[in-house]
N, CA and C atoms as an extended XYZ file, in Angstrom:
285
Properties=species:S:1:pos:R:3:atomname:S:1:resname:S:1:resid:I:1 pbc="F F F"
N       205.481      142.727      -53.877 N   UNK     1
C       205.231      141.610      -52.977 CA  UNK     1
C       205.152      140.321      -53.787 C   UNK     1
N       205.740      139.417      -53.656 N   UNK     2
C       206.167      138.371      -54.439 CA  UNK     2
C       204.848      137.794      -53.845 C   UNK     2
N       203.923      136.519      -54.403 N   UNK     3
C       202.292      136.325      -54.245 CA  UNK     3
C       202.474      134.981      -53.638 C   UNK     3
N       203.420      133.975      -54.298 N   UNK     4
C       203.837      132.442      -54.102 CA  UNK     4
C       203.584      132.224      -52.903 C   UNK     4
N       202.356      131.311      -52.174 N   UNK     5
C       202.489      130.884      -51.254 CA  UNK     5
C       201.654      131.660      -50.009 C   UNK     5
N       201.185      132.704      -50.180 N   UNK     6
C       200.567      133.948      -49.978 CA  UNK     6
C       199.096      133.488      -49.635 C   UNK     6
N       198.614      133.846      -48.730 N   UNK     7
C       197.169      133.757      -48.765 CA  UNK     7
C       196.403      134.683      -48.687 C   UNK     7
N       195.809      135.231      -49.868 N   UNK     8
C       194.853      136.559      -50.096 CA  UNK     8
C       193.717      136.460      -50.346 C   UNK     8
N       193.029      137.210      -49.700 N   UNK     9
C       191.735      137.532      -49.278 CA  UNK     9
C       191.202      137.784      -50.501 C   UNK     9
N       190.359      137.675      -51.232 N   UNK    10
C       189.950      138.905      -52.614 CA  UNK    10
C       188.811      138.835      -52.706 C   UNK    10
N       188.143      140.145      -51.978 N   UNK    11
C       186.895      140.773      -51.560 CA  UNK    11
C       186.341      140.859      -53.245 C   UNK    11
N       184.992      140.550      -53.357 N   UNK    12
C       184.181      141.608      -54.669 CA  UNK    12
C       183.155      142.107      -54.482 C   UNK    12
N       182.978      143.349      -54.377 N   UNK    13
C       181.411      144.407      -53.851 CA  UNK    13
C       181.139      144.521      -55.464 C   UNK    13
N       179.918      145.422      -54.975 N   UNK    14
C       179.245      145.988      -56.152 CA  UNK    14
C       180.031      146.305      -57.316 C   UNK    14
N       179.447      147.177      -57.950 N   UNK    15
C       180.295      148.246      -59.409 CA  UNK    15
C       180.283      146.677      -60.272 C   UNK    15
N       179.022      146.091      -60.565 N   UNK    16
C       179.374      145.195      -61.470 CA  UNK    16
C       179.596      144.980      -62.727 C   UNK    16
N       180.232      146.207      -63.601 N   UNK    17
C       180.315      146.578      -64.380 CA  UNK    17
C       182.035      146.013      -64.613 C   UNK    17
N       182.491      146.109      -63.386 N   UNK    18
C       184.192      145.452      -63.448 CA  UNK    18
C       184.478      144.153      -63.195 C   UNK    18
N       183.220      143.144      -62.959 N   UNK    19
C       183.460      142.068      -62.842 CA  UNK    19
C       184.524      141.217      -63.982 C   UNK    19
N       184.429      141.582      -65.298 N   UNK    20
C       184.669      140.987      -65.976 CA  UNK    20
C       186.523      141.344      -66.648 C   UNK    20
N       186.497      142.390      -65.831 N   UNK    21
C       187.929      142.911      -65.859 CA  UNK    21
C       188.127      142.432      -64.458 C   UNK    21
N       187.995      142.435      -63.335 N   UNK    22
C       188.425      141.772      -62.261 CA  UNK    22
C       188.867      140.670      -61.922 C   UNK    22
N       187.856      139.814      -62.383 N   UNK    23
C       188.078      137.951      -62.526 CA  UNK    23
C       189.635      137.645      -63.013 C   UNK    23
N       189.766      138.404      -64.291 N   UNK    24
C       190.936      137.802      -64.396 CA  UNK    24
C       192.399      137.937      -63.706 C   UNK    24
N       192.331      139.333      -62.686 N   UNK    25
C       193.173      139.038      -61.817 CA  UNK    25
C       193.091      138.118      -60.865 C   UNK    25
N       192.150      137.829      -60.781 N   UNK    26
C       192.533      136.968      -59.601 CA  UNK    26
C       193.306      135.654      -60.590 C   UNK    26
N       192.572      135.160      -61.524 N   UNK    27
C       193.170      133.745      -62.337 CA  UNK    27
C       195.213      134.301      -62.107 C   UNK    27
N       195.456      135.668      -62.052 N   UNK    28
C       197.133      136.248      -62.190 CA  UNK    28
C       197.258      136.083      -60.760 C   UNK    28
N       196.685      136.455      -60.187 N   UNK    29
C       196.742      136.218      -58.668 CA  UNK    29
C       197.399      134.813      -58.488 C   UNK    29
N       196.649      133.861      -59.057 N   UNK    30
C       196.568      132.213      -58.184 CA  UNK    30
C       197.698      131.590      -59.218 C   UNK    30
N       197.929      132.352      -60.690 N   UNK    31
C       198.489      131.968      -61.299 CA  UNK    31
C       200.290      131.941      -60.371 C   UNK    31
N       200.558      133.172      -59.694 N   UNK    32
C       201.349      133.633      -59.218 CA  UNK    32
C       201.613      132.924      -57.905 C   UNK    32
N       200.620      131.630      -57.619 N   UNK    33
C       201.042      130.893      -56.618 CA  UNK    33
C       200.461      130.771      -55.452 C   UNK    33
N       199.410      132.246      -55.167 N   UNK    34
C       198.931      132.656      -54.186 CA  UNK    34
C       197.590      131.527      -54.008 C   UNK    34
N       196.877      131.912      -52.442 N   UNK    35
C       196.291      130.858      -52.221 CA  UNK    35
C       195.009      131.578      -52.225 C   UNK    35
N       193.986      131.919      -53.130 N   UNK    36
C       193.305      132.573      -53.014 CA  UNK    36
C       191.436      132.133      -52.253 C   UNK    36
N       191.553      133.447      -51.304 N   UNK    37
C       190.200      133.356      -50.584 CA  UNK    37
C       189.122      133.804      -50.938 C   UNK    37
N       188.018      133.316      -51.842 N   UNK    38
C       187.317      134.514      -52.529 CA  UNK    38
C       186.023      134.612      -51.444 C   UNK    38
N       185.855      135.996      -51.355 N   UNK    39
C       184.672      136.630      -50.516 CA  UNK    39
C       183.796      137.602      -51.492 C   UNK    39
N       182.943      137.296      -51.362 N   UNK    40
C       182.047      138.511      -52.145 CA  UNK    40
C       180.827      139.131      -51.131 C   UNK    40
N       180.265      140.618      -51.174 N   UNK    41
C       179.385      140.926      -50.729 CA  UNK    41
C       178.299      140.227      -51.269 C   UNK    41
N       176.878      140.401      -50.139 N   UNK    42
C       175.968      139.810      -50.743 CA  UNK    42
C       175.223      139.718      -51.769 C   UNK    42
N       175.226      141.515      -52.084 N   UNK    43
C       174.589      141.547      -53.543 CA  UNK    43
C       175.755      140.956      -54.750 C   UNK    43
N       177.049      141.401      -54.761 N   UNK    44
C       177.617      140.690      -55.674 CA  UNK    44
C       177.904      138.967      -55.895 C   UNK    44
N       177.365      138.714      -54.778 N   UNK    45
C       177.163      137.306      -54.907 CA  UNK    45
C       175.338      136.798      -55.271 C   UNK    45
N       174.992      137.371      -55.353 N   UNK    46
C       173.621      137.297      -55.549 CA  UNK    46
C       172.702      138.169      -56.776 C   UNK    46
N       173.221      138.928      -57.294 N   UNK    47
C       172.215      139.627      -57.940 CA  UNK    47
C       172.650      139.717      -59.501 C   UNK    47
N       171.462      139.608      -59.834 N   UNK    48
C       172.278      139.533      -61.488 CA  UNK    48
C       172.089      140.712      -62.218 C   UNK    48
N       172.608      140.982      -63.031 N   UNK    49
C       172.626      142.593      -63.897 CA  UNK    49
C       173.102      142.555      -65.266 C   UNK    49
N       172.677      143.475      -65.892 N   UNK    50
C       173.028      143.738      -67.078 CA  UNK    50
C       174.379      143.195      -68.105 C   UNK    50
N       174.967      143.170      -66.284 N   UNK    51
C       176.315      142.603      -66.794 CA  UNK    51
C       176.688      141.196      -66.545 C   UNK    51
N       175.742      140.583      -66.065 N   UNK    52
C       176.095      138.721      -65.983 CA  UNK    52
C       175.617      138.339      -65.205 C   UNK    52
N       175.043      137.203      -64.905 N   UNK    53
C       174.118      135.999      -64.039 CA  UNK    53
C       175.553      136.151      -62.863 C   UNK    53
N       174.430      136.444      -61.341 N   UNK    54
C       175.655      136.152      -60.677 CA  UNK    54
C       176.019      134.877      -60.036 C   UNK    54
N       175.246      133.887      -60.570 N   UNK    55
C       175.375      132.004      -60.618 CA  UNK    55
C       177.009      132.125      -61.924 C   UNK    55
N       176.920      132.416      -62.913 N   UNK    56
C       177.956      132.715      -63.823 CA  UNK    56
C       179.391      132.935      -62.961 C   UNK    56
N       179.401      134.425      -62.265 N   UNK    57
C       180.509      135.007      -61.900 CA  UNK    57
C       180.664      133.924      -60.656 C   UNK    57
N       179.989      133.628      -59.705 N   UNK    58
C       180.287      132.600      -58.373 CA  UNK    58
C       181.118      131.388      -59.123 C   UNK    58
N       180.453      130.629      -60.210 N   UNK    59
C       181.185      129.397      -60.701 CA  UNK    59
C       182.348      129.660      -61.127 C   UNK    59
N       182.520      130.606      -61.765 N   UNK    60
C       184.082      130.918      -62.725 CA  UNK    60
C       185.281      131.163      -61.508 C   UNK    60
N       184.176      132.319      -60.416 N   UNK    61
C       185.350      132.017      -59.447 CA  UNK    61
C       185.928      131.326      -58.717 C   UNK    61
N       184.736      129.707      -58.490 N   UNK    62
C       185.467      129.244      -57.332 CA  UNK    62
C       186.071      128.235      -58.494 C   UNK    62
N       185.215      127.993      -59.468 N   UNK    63
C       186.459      127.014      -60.770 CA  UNK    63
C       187.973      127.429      -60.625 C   UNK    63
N       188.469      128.820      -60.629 N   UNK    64
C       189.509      129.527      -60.476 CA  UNK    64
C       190.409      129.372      -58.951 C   UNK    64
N       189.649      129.758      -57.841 N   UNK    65
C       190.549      129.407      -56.890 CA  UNK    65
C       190.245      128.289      -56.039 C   UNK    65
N       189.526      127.589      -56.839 N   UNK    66
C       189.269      125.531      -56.348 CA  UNK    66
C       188.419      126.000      -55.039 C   UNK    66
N       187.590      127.241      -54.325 N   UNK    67
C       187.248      127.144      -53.409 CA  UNK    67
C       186.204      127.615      -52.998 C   UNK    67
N       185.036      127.605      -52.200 N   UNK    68
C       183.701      128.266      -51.621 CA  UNK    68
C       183.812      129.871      -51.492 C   UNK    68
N       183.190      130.447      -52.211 N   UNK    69
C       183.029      131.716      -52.172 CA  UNK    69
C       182.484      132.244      -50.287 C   UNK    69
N       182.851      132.945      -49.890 N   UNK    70
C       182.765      133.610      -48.300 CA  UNK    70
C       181.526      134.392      -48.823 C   UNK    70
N       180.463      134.292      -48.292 N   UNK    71
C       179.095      135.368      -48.929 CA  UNK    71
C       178.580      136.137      -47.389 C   UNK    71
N       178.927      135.541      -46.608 N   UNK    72
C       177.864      135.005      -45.203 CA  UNK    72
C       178.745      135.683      -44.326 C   UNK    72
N       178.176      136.949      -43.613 N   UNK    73
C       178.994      137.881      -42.636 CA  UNK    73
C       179.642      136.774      -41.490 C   UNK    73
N       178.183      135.535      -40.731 N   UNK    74
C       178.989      134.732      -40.128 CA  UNK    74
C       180.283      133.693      -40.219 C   UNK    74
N       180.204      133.627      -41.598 N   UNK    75
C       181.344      132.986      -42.631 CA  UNK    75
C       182.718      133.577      -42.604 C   UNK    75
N       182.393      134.617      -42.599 N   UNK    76
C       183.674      136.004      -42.849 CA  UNK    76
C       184.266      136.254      -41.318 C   UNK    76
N       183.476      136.320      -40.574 N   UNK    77
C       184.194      136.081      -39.316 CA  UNK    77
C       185.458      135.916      -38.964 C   UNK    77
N       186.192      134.761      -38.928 N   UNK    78
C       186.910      134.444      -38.404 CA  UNK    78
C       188.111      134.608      -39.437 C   UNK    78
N       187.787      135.277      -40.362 N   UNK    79
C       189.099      135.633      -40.959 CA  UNK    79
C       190.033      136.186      -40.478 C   UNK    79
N       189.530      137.531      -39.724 N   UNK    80
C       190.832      138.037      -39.116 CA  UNK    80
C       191.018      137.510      -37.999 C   UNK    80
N       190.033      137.177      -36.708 N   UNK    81
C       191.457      136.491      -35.643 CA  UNK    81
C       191.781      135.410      -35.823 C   UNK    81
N       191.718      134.604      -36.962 N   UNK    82
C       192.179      133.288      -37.807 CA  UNK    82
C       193.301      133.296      -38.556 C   UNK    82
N       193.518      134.828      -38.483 N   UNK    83
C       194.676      135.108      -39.828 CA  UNK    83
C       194.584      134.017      -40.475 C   UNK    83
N       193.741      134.272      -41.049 N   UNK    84
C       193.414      133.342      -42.536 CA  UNK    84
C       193.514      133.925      -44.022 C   UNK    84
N       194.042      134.909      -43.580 N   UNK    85
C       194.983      135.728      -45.053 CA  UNK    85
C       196.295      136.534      -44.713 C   UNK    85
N       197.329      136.485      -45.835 N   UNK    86
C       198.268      137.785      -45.717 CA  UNK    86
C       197.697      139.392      -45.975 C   UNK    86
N       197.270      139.135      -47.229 N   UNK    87
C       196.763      140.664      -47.871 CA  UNK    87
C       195.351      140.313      -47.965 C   UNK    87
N       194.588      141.631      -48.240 N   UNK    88
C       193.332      141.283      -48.653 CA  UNK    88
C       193.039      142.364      -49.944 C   UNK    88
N       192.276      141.818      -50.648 N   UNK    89
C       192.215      143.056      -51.874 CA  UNK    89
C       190.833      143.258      -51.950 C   UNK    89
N       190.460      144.605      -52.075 N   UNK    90
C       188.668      144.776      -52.197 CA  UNK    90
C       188.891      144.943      -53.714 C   UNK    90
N       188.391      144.940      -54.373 N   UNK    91
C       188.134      144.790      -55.978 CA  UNK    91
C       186.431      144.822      -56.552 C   UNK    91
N       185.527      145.820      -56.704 N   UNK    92
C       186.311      147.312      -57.189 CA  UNK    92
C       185.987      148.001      -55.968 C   UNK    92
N       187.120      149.148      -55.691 N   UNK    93
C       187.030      150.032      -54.413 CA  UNK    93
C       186.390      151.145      -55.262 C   UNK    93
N       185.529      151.975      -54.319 N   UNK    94
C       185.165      152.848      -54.531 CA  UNK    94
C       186.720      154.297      -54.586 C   UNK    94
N       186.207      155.464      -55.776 N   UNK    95
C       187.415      155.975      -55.552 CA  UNK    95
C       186.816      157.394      -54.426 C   UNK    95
């Protein structure tokens, strides 16, 4: 799927252990043109761990896709009957 122009969703839940391998797809993501939507669950937008301040991971991401992180179920809303994305990516999925 060619990304250019694309508007993708890119969910981040828990498993914060992959944050730091994750982030940088998305920077390949947006690099690739795409218009990226970042959403995070609440704890991954909120809780900090072993593995990084999650004030840290929120800034780097919206530095990255110039935009307000989606945290807020009422926020998230209107994504889908808004079609306000093409794809959406959860990042990390449980296997």
């Amino acid at each position: 799927m060619k990304l250019k122009d694309k508007n993708v969703g890119f969910v981040m839940t828990g498993s914060f252990c992959t944050f730091k391998n994750t982030i940088p797809q998305i920077k390949k993501i947006v690099k690739e043109g795409a218009n990226v939507l970042p959403i995070m669950s609440d704890n991954a937008f909120s809780l900090d761990t072993k593995f990084g301040k999650a004030e840290e991971f929120r800034q780097e991401i919206e530095e990255i896709t110039g935009k307000k992180i989606i945290h807020i179920i009422q926020d998230a809303e209107p994504i889908g009957p808004k079609k306000l994305t093409d794809v959406v990516i959860v990042a990390p999925a449980s296997r």
